[in-house]
N, C-alpha and C positions, 0 to 999 in steps of 0.2 A: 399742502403748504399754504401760510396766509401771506398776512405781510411780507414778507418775508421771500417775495422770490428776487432776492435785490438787482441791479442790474451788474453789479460785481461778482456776484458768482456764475456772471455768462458768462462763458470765452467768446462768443460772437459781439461783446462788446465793443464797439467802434465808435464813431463820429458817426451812427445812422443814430435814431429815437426824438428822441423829445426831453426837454427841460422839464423841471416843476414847473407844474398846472399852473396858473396863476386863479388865486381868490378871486369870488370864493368858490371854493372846491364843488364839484359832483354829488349831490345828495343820492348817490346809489351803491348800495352795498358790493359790487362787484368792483368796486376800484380798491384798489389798497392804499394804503394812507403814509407808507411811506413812497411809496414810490409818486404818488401827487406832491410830493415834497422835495423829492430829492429828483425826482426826474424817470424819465424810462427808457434804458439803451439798450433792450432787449430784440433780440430777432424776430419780430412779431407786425402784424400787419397792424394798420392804424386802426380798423375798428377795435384790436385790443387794449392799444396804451393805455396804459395806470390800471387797468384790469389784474385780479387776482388772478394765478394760478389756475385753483381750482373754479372758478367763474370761468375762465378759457376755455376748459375741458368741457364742464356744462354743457356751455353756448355751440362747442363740436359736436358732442352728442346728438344736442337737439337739431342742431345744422342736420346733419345726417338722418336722422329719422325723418323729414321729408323723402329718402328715398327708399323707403321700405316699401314694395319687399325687398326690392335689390342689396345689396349686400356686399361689401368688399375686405375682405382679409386677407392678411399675409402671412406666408410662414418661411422662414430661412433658416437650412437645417446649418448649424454651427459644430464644424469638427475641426475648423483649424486657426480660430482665433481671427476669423476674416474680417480686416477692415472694413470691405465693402458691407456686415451688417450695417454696420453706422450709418452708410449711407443709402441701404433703404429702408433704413427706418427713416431716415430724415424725407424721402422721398415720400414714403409712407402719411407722414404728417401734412406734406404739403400737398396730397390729396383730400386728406380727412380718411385713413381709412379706418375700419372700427376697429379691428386690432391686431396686434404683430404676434404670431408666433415663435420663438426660439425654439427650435427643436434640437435637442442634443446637449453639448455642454453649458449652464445654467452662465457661467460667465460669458459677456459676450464684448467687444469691441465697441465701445461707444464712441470713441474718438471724433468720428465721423457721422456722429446724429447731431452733434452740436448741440447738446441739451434740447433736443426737440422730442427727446422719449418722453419728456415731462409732460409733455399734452399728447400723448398718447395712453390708449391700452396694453402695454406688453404684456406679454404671460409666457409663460416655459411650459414647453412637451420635454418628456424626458425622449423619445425616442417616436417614431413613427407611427405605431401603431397606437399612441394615446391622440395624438395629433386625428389622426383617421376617423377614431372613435371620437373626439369631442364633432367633430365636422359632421358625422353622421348625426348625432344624436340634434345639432343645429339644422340639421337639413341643409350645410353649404357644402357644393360642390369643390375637389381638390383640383385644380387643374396645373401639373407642372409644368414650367417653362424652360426647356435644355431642347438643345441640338442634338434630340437624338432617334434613331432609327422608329420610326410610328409617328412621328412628332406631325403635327399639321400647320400650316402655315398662320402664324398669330391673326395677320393681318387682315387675312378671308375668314375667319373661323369666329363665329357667335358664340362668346361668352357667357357663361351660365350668369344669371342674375344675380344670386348668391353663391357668390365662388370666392376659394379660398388660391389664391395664387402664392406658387409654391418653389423657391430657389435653392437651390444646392451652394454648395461652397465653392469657391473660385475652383476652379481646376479639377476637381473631382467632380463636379455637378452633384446631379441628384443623386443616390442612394438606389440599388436594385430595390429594397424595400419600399421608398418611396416612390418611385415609378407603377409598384402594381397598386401599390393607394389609390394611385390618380385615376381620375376620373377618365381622365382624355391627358394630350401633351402638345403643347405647341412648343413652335420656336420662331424666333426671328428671320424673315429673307434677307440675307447679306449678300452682298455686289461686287465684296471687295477681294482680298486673298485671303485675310484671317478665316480660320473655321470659328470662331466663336469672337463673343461679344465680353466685354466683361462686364462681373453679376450686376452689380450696381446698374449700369447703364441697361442691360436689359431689362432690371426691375422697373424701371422708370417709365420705361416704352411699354412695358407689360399692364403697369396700373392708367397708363395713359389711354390705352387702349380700350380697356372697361371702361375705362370713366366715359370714353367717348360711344360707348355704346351702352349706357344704363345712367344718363340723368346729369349730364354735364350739367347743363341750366339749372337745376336745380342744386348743383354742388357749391354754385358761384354764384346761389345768394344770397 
């Protein structure tokens, strides 16, 4: 996408961004030129305003190769139309991770990424074992994250550097398939009555987690 990622085809469109640049304009090609004109009311942090699209993505990319070799992916097997995708992909991006997996039905719930799959990588697995196999052939580890019997405590547990963190669908969790994929299993310590968390919010905790043990500082700057 060029010019063209206007700030009217965002639904996060609010009273947050910025007006038109005021003259004279930016001489660098990563700004788009209508949005220096008409303004930027996008969900985007201030080092992007008036930034292209595809100039975002870039600048994520290259962000994230500072932490090579470490590694962060995601994959969330989709069987029932779960809103909670939406939101971690959107989770997803406000990490920087490199890329999201679908596993299962190619449609998925966007409602709740808020247009933030756009500066992302998504890609579709048709099923678990292609998921498995692209991981292997990257050398990233699967690690899934459910409440379930073998599971180890997220919290104490050293994350693989390149690991692909791995969530099932609300209420079914993960997939008997997908569990002998995995590398290993964590879960979350809960305090409370609920036996589980919901998926979105453990995603969040999950990549939070990596991040805080493979290179925060360098993700934040």
């Amino acid at each position: 996408m060029n010019a063209g990622d206007p700030a009217g085809d965002d639904p996060t469109n609010t009273d947050v961004g910025v007006g038109p640049h005021p003259q004279p304009w930016p001489d660098d090609p990563r700004f788009d030129l209508d949005l220096l004109a008409s303004g930027d009311r996008r969900n985007v942090v201030d080092r992007y305003r008036y930034w292209k699209l595809d100039a975002i993505v870039s600048d994520l990319d290259a962000r994230r190769a500072r932490l090579l070799p470490a590694r962060l992916q995601v994959a969330i097997q989709n069987w029932q139309h779960d809103f909670n995708i939406g939101s971690i992909v959107r989770t997803a991006n406000a990490f920087n991770v490199e890329r999201v997996h679908i596993v299962g039905n190619r449609r998925w719930n966007r409602r709740g990424a808020m247009v933030t799959d756009r500066y992302l990588h998504v890609v579709h697995q048709p099923d678990e074992q292609s998921l498995a196999a692209y991981c292997a052939s990257e050398a990233v580890s699967l690690v899934g994250v459910d409440n379930l019997p073998g599971a180890v405590p997220l919290e104490t547990t050293a994350l693989p550097s390149a690991c692909c963190l791995v969530f099932g669908s609300e209420g079914p969790g993960l997939t008997d398939e997908m569990v002998a994929a995995c590398r290993q299993l964590v879960s979350i310590t809960q305090y409370g009555s609920t036996r589980s968390l919901n998926a979105g919010a453990a995603a969040a905790i999950a990549i939070y987690q990596w991040t805080l043990q493979h290179g925060v500082a360098k993700l934040d700057q």
